[in-house]
N, C-alpha and C positions, 0 to 999 in steps of 0.2 A: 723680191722681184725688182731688178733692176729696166731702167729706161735708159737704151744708148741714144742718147741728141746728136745726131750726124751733124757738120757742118753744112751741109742743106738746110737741115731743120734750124739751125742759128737764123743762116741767111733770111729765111723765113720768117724767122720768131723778130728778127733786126727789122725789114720790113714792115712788121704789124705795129712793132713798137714808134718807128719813127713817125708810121701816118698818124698814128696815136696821137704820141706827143703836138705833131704837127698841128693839128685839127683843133688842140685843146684853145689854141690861140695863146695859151701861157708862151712867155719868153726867155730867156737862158742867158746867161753870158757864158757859161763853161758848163764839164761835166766832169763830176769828179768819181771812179770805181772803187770799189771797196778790194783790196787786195784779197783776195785771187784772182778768183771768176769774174770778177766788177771789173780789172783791169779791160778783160777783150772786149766784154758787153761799151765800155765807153771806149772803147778805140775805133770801134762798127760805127756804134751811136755816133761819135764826132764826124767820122766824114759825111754820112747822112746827113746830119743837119747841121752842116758845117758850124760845128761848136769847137772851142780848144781843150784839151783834157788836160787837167790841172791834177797832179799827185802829192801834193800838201795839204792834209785835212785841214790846218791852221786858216789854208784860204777859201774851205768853203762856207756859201752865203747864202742868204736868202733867194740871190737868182741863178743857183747852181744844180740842174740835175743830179742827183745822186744813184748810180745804178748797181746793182747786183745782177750775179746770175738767178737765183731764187731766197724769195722773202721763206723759209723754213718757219724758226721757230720765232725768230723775227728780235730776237736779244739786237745784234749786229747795225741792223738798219734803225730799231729804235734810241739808238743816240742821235739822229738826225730828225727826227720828228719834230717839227716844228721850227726847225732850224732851216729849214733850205727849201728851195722853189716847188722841187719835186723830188719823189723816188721812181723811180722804173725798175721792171723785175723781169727776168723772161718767166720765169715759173713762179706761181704762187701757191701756198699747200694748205688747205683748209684748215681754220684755225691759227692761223700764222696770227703774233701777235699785231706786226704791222703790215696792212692791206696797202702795197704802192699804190700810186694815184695811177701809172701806166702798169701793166705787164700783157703779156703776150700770151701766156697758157700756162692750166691749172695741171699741178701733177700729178700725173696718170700713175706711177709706181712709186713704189717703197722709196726708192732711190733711183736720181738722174747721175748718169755718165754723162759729160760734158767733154766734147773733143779733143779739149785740152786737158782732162785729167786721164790718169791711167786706170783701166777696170778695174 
């Protein structure tokens, strides 16, 4: 069973996250995506909360957002454990090895279509 995420639902999912992060009182200096899907989620994330999106892993730090579009099985984002500010996720899937400290919504199907990939 697939789940189509419209960009409505992004817009949405961007919004929960930003008040999110916002609220946490933690601070940033940048945000770095994890190539694919982590690209748009931190290009959204940066104007929101006016942060710069940095695409150098080399230069991410301790006061760096780290974002994906969903923590899976969680291999990807756990190189960054412990290493940087935060992670953020829009979706998270039960069981995921790493629980971000933000995400937006837990996934409803087998598999998310994301508006930038193809069915």
């Amino acid at each position: 069973m697939k789940q189509l995420f419209t960009w409505h639902d992004f817009d949405d999912a961007m919004c929960t996250l930003s008040l999110a992060i916002q609220s946490s009182g933690k601070v940033f200096k940048d945000i770095y995506g994890i190539p694919r899907g982590g690209l748009v989620v931190a290009v959204a994330l940066s104007h929101l909360l006016n942060l710069p999106v940095i695409t150098d892993k080399g230069l991410v730090s301790s006061s760096t957002l780290v974002v994906d579009d969903i923590s899976d099985g969680g291999t990807t984002l756990s190189t960054f454990v412990g290493r940087v500010g935060a992670i953020a996720t829009i979706h998270i899937v039960e069981g995921t090895k790493v629980v971000p400290d933000f995400f937006a919504l837990r996934r409803l199907a087998e598999w998310v279509v994301y508006p930038w990939e193809k069915v």
